[in-house]
C-alpha angles and dihedrals in degrees: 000000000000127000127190108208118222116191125193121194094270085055107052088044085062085050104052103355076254112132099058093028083063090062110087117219133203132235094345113168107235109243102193106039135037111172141120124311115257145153095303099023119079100183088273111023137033132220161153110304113220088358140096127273122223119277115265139247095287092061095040088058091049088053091048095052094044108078122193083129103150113238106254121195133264094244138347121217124233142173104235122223136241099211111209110255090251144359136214100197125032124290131160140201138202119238099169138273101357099346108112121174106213114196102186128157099330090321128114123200144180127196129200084349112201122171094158123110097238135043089224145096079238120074087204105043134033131071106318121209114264102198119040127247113287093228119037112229106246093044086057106114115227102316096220089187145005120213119207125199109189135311108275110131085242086070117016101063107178096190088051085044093052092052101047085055106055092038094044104018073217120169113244119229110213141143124262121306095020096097096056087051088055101042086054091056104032125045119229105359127145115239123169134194142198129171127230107309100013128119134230131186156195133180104302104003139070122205122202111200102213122184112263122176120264138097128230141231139159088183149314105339113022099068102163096358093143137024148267134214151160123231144236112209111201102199131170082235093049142295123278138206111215115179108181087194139339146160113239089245097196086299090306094137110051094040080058086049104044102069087061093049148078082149122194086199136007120201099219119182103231091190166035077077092136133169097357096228104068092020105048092081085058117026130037119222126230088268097050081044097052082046093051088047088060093034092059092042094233123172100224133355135212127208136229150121090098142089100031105073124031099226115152133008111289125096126256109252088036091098104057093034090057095037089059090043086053093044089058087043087050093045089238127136106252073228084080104060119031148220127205137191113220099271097029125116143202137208096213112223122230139261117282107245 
């Protein structure tokens, strides 16, 4: 069975906190961050130094009112995962979206983690997930460390979060002014931040937070209130480049990224990139990711950010189809840059010397 997803403005804001981050207010006091003013803090907001900023509220609504969304279906069947307890190399799993399972060296690691049915502050409204999680909750083995983008609803689940941290007691990896937003919602849970070019760590692994191009909102008043990032994972199996969401940004990102490689693996998102014209200053599309892959010099790359949540215009199936059509274009073995179903997972092969 086909469905056709229309979303209103209430509705995209409970997709990517976006209808209400477009509109721009005056003079709000920042309820996650107080620090110094720098090249992508202004006092109150952050945001992307030298590049452009996402459309406002005008064009959101003419997007909205445009059609030309691609009917997803209803659900998507998969086979879920038992993930070994540990791992000594380097293996990842996909969760789904933006949920990656990383297995490196005796760590393991989520990012963006979401379990919950719906990408939304509303358990009854919003984008729900059309292929399960690829690894049933309870089936997940001891989360060492979460990492945390940035604060869309696509990505900071706070049910998901809750969960994680009365089950694992794990600290949470995020950008500036995160930490506040989940201290406030979860008791006791140990979230730790860190702004552009800084480092945090835990036994065994260092993580370099590096600028990517994107924007932030819970809601109505707190558009770009805390920041976004990528991250540098330093490994004794290898370092990784994982980028929860970006615009291409004219190649910013990965020249920012290369001086820290070289990486054995990047984590690069392949959708929600439709149409072009609103989504270009936010989400890459499988081309710009294939271009980002040779620009930071990676080994191998995995895909996501695609398949689970019907965010933005394109078909399902549309990312991977387009990222294999611009690896061929590229010259490049589809080997090189995968594609996972929600509960594979990949032994990611090293580094050629």
């Amino acid at each position: 069975m086909k469905r056709r997803t229309f979303l209103s403005a209430a509705g995209l804001t409970s997709v990517l906190g976006a209808a209400a981050c477009a509109v721009q207010r005056s003079g709000p006091t920042n309820p996650y961050y107080a620090g110094p003013i720098s090249d992508h803090f202004d006092g109150t907001r952050f945001f992307n130094p030298e590049g452009s900023e996402p459309r406002g509220f005008g064009d959101l609504l003419k997007w909205q009112l445009g059609g030309d969304k691609a009917d997803w279906p209803d659900s998507v069947g998969i086979t879920q995962d038992t993930p070994p307890e540990r791992v000594n190399d380097l293996r990842v799993t996909m969760i789904g979206h933006a949920t990656v399972l990383i297995q490196v060296a005796g760590i393991n690691l989520l990012t963006d983690p979401v379990w919950s049915q719906r990408a939304s502050p509303l358990s009854f409204a919003g984008p729900a997930r059309v292929t399960p999680p690829g690894v049933a909750f309870d089936r997940l083995p001891p989360i060492d460390a979460v990492l945390l983008s940035h604060n869309h609803y696509d990505h900071l689940d706070m049910a998901t979060l809750r969960r994680l941290h009365d089950r694992f007691g794990m600290p949470v990896l995020t950008p500036l002014g995160n930490d506040t937003l989940l201290r406030d919602e979860i008791e006791g849970i140990d979230a730790r931040a860190a702004d552009w070019n800084e480092t945090l760590t835990i036994s065994g692994l260092t993580v370099r937070l590096l600028p990517c191009h994107h924007w932030s909102a819970r809601g109505t008043r707190d558009r770009s209130m805390a920041l976004w990032a990528s991250f540098v994972l330093e490994t004794r199996a290898g370092k990784i480049l994982h980028i929860g969401d970006t615009g291409y940004d004219q190649g910013r990102p990965y020249d920012v990224a290369k001086p820290h490689g070289p990486y054995r693996l990047a984590i690069l998102p392949i959708g929600a990139y439709a149409p072009r014209w609103f989504m270009r200053d936010q989400h890459q599309n499988p081309e710009e990711a294939v271009a980002g892959l040779l620009a930071c010099g990676a080994g191998r790359a995995l895909a996501h950010h695609w398949g689970t949540f019907q965010l933005t215009n394109e078909a399902r199936d549309e990312p991977p189809t387009k990222l294999l059509e611009a690896l061929d274009k590229a010259g490049l073995d589809t080997d090189r840059f995968q594609i996972l179903p929600p509960g594979q997972s990949w032994d990611v092969p090293p580094l050629a010397s």
